[in-house]
C-alpha positions as CSV (number, residue, x, y, z in Angstrom):
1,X,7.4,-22.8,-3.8
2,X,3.9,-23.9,-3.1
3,X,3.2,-27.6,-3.6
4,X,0.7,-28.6,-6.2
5,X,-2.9,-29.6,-6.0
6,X,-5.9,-30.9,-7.6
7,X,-6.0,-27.4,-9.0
8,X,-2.9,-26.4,-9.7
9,X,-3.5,-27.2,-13.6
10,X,-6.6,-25.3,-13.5
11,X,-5.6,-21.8,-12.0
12,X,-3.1,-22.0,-14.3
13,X,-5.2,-22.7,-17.6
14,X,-7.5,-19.8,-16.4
15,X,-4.6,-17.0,-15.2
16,X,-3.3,-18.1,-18.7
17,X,-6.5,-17.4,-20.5
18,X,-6.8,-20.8,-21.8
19,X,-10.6,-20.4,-20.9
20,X,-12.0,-23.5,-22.7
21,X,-9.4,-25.8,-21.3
22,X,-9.8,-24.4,-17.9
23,X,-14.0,-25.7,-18.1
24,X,-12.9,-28.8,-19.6
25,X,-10.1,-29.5,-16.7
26,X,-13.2,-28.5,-13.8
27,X,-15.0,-30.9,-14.7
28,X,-12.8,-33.6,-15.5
29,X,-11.7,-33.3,-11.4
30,X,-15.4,-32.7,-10.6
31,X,-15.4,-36.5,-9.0
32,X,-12.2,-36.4,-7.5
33,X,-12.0,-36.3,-3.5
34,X,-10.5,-33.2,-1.8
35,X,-11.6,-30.5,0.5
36,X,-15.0,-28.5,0.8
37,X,-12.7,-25.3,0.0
38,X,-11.0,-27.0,-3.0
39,X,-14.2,-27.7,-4.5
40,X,-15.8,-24.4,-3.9
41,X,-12.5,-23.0,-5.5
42,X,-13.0,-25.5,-8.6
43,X,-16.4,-24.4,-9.1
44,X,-15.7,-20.7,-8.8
45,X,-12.7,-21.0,-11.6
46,X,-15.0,-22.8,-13.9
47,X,-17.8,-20.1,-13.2
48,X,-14.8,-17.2,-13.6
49,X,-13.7,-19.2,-17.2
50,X,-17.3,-18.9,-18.3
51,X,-17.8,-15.5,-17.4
52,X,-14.3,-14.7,-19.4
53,X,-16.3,-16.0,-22.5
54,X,-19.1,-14.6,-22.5
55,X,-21.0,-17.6,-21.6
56,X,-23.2,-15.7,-19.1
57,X,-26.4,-18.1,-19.2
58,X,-23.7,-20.8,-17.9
59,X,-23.0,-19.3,-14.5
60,X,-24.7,-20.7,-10.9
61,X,-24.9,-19.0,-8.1
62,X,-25.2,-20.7,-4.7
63,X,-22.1,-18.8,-2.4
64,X,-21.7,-15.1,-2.1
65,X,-18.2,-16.2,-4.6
66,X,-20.8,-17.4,-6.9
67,X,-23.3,-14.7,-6.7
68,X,-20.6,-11.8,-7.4
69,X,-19.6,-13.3,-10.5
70,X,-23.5,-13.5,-11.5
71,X,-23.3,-9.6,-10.4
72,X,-20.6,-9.0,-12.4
73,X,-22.1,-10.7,-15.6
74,X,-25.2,-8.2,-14.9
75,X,-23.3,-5.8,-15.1
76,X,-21.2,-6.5,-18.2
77,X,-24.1,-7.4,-20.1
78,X,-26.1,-4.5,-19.4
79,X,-24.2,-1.9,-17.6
80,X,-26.5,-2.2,-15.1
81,X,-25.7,0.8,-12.0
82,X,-27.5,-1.7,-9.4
83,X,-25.2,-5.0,-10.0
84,X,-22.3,-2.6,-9.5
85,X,-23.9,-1.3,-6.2
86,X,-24.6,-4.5,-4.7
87,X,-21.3,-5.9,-6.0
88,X,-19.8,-3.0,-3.9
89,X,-21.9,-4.4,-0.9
90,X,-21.3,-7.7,-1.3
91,X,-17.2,-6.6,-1.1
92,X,-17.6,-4.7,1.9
93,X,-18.6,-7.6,4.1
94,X,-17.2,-10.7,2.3
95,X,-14.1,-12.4,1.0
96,X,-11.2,-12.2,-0.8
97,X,-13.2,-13.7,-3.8
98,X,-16.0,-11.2,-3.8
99,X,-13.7,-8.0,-3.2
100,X,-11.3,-9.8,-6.3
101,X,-14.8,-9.6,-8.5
102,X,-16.0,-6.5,-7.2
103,X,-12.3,-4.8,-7.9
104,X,-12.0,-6.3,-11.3
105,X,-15.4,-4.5,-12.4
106,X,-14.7,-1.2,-10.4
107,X,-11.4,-1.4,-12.8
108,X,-13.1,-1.5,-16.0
109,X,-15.1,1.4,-15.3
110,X,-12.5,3.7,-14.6
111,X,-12.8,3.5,-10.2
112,X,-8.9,3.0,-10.4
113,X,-8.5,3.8,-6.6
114,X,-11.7,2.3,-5.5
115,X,-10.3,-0.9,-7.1
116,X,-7.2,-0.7,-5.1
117,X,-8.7,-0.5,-2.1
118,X,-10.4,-3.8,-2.3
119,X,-7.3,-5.5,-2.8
120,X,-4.3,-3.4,-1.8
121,X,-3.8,-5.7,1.4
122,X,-2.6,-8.7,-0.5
123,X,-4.9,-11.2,0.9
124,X,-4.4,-13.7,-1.8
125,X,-1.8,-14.0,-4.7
126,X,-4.6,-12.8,-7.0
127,X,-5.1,-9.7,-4.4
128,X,-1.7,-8.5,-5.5
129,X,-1.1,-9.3,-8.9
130,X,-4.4,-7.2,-9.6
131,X,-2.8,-4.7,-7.5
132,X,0.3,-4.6,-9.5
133,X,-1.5,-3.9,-12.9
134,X,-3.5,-1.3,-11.1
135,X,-0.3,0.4,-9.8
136,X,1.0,0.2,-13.9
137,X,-2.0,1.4,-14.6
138,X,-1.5,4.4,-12.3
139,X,2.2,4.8,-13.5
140,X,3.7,3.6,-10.4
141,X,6.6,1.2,-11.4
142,X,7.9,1.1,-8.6
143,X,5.2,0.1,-6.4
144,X,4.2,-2.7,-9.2
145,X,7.7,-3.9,-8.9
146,X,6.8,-3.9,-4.5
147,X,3.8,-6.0,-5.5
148,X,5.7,-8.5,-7.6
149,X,8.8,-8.5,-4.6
150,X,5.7,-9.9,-2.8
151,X,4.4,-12.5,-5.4
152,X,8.0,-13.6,-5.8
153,X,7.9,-14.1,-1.8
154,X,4.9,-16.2,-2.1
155,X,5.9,-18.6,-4.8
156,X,8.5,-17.1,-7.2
157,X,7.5,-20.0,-10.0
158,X,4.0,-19.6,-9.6
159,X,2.0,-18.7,-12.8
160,X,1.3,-15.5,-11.5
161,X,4.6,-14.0,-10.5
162,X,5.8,-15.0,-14.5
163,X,2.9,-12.8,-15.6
164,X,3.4,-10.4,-13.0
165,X,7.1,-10.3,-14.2
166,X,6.0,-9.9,-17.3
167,X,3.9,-6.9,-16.9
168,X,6.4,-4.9,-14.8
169,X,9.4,-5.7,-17.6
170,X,7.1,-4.9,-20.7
171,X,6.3,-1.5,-18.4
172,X,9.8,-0.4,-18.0
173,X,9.6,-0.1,-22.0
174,X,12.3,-1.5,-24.6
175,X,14.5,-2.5,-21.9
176,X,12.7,-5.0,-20.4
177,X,11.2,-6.5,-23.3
178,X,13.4,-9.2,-24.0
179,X,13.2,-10.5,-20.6
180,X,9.3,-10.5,-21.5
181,X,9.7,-12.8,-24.2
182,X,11.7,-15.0,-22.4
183,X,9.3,-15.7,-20.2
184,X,6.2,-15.7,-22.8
185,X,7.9,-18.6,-24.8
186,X,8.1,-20.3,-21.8
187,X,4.9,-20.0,-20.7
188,X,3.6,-20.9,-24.3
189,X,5.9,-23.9,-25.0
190,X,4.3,-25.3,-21.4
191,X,0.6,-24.3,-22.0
192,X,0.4,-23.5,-25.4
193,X,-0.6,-20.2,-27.1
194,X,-3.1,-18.4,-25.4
195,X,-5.3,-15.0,-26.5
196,X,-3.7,-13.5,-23.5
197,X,0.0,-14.5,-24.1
198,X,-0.2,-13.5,-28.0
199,X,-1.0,-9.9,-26.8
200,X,1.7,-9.4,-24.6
201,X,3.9,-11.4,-27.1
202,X,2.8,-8.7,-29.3
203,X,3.1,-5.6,-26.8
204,X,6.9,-6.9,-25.8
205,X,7.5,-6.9,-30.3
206,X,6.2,-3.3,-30.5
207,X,8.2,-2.3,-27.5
208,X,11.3,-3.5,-29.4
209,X,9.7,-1.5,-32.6
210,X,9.0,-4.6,-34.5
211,X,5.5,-4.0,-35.3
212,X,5.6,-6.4,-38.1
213,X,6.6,-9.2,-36.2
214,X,3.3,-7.6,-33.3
215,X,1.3,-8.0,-36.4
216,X,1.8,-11.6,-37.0
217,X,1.7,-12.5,-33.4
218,X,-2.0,-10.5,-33.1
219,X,-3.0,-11.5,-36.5
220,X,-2.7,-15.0,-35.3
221,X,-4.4,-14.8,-32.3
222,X,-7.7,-13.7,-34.1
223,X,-7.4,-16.7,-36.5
224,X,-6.8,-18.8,-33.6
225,X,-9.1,-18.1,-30.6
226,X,-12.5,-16.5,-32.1
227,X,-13.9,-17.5,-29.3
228,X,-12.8,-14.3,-27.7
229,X,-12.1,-11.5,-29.7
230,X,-10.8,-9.3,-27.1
231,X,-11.2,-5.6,-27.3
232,X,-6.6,-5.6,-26.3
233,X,-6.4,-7.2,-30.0
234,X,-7.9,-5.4,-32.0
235,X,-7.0,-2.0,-30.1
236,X,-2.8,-3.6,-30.4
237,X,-3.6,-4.4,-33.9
238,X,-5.1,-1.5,-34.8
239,X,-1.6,0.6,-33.3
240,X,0.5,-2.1,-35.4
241,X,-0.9,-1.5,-38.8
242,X,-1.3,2.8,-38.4
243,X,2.5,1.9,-37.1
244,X,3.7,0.3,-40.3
245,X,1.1,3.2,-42.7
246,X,-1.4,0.6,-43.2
247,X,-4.9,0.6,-43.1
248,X,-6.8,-0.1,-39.9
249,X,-10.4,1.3,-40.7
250,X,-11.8,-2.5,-40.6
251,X,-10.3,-3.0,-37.0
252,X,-11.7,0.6,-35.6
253,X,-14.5,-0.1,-37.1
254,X,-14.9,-3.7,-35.5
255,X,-14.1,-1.9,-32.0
256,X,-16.9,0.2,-32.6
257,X,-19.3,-1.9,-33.5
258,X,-18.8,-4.6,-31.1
259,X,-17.3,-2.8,-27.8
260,X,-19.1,1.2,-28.6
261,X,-18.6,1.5,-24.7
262,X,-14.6,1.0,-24.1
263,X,-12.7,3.7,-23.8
264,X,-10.5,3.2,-26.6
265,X,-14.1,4.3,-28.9
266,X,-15.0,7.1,-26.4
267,X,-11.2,8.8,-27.0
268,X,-11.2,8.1,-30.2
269,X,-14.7,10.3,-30.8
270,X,-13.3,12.5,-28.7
271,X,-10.3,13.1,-30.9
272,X,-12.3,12.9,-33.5
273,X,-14.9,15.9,-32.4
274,X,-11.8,18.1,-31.3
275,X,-10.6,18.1,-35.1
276,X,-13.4,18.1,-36.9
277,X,-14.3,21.2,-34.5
278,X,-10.4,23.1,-35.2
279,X,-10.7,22.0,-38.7
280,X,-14.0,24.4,-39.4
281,X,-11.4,27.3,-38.7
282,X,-9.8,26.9,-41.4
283,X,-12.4,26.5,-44.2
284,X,-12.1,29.1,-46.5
C-alpha cells in the first residue's frame, strides 16, 4: 500500500466526486510545507475540482498541467475544434497530466481509441483506471479486469482500485453487483454520499432489477448535489422510471435542454426520426 501524504485526503475527495470538499481541502493545505511536485499536484486537483463544476472562470494556468485543463474548459464550453487540437499537441510532447486531460476530452467526443493511446501505458494510477473504463467502454472485460490486476498491484486499497473494482463487477452484470455495493457503502460510510457514488449505487440496483430502489438512490442525488446535475443522472433516471411504466418526459426533456450535444439526445433523435419516417407507411 502506498503511504499517505499531504494529499492523500484530497485525491480522494476528487476521484470520489466530492468536488466542493476537494477545493475546500486545497486550500486548507495551501500553507503547509511539502515538495515543489506536491504543490503543483495540489494546485492541479483544485484546478481539475473546478473544472468538474463548471466553475470555468476559476481556473489558472501557469504549467503546461495548468494550461490543458484551461484547454479543456475551451473546449467544453464552446466545442471549440482548436482547444482540442492544441490539447492534442500539448499531449504529444508532455506529461502524464496533460495526456490524462487530453484523453479524458478525446473520450467524450467519441476518439475511443485515440483516448487509449494516451494512456494505455499506465504511467500513473490515473493512466490505467481511465484505461480500464475505456476498455468497458469498448466491451473488453477482460482487459478492464488486466488494468485493475495492475491498480490492485499498485496499491490494492487505494481509492481508485475500489472504483475500478467497482466498474469491472457492475460490468460483468447482475453477478457482480452485490460485490459493487459492498464496496459503494464503504466508500460512502468513509466519505459520504457523493453524485458519483449515488449513480453507481443506482446502476448496481438496476443491475439486480430493483429500479425502484435506483430511483430513490438517483432521486436523491438530484436533491442533494445541484451543484452538478450530471448528464449520468438524469440519463439512469430517465431508464428507471420508463423501467417501472412511469413517466420520464420532464427528465428527456431536461437532457435536451441542458446537454442538446450528448449522445444520449443525438440517439434519441435518431430513434426518433427512424419511426416517425416507418410510421408514414402505414397512414392510411
Amino acid at each position: 500500500m502506498t503511504e499517505p501524504d499531504d494529499l492523500y485526503t484530497l485525491r480522494a475527495q476528487y476521484w470520489l466526486g466530492h468536488y466542493n470538499l476537494a477545493i475546500e481541502e486545497a486550500k486548507s493545505i495551501a500553507r503547509r510545507p511539502m515538495s515543489p511536485a506536491l504543490k503543483a499536484e495540489r494546485e492541479e486537483i483544485l484546478n481539475r475540482a473546478y473544472l468538474a463544476l463548471g466553475q470555468y472562470d476559476k481556473l489558472s494556468g501557469g504549467t503546461s498541467a495548468l494550461d490543458a485543463l484551461i484547454l479543456r474548459a475551451n473546449f467544453e464550453a464552446s466545442q471549440d475544434a482548436n482547444a482540442l487540437d492544441e490539447l492534442r499537441t500539448i499531449a504529444a510532447t508532455a506529461g502524464p497530466s496533460e495526456q490524462l486531460t487530453a484523453a479524458q476530452v478525446l473520450l467524450s467526443t467519441g476518439q475511443t481509441k485515440e483516448a487509449l493511446s494516451l494512456v494505455h501505458l499506465g504511467a500513473t494510477m490515473e493512466h490505467i483506471a481511465l484505461a480500464l473504463q475505456i476498455f468497458l467502454k469498448m466491451d473488453r472485460l477482460d482487459l478492464a479486469m488486466q488494468q485493475l490486476q495492475l491498480l490492485r498491484q499498485a496499491d490494492e486499497d487505494a481509492i481508485l482500485t475500489q472504483l475500478g473494482s467497482v466498474y469491472v463487477n457492475l460490468a460483468t452484470g447482475a453477478s457482480g453487483a452485490e460485490d459493487a455495493i459492498h464496496s459503494l457503502n464503504m466508500l460512502t460510510e468513509q466519505y459520504g454520499p457523493s453524485s458519483l457514488l449515488l449513480n453507481l449505487m443506482a446502476c448496481a440496483f438496476m443491475n439486480q432489477g430493483d429500479f425502484a430502489a435506483a430511483e430513490g438512490k438517483l432521486q436523491e442525488c438530484l436533491r442533494d448535489h445541484p451543484e452538478l446535475p450530471i448528464p449520468d443522472t438524469l440519463i439512469n433516471l430517465v431508464c428507471c422510471l420508463v423501467q417501472q411504466n412511469k413517466p420520464a418526459d420532464q427528465f428527456i426533456g431536461q437532457m435536451q435542454q441542458t446537454y442538446p450535444n450528448h449522445d444520449f439526445c443525438a440517439g434519441l433523435e435518431r430513434v426518433v426520426t427512424a419511426f416517425d419516417r416507418e410510421s408514414i407507411k402505414y397512414k392510411h
